[in-house]
N, C-alpha and C positions, 0 to 999 in steps of 0.2 A: 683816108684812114691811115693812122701810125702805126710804126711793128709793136710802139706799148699797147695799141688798147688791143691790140690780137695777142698780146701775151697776157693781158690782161681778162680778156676773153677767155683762153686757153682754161687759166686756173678759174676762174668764176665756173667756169663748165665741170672743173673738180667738183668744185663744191656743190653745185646742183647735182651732178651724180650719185656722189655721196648720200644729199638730202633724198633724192628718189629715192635710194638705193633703202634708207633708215624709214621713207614712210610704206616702204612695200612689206616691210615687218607687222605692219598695226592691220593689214586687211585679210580678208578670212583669203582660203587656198585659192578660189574662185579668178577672185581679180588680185590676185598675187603674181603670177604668171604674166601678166600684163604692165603691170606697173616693175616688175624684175627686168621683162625688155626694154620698156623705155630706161630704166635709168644705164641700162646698158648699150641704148645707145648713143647719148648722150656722152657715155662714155666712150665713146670713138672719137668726138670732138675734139680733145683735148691737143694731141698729136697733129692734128690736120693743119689747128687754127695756129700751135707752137711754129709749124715749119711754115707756115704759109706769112708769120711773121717775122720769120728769119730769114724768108726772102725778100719781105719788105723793107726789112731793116737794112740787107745790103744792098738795096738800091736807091736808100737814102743815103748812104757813106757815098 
């Protein structure tokens, strides 16, 4: 695996969060609270997969 497709990863996990984050708006209170965690934690991704690429990427220099 390259450090692009981990950076590439990185932001793709933006965007799935995001998407989570807008279809937890459309469901009653119930499973709101549910679908609100998940896209938060998906939102921890983002950081993990960025630095875990920039360590790959300096050990392909």
């Amino acid at each position: 695996m390259r450090s692009t497709h981990l950076h590439l990863a990185s932001m793709a996990s933006v965007v799935l969060c995001i998407g989570f984050w807008t279809r937890a708006k459309g469901y009653d209170q119930d499973e709101r609270g549910n679908a609100e965690r998940r896209a938060l934690f998906v939102g921890l991704w983002p950081p993990l997969l960025w630095l875990i690429g920039q360590s790959v990427q300096e050990l392909e220099q």
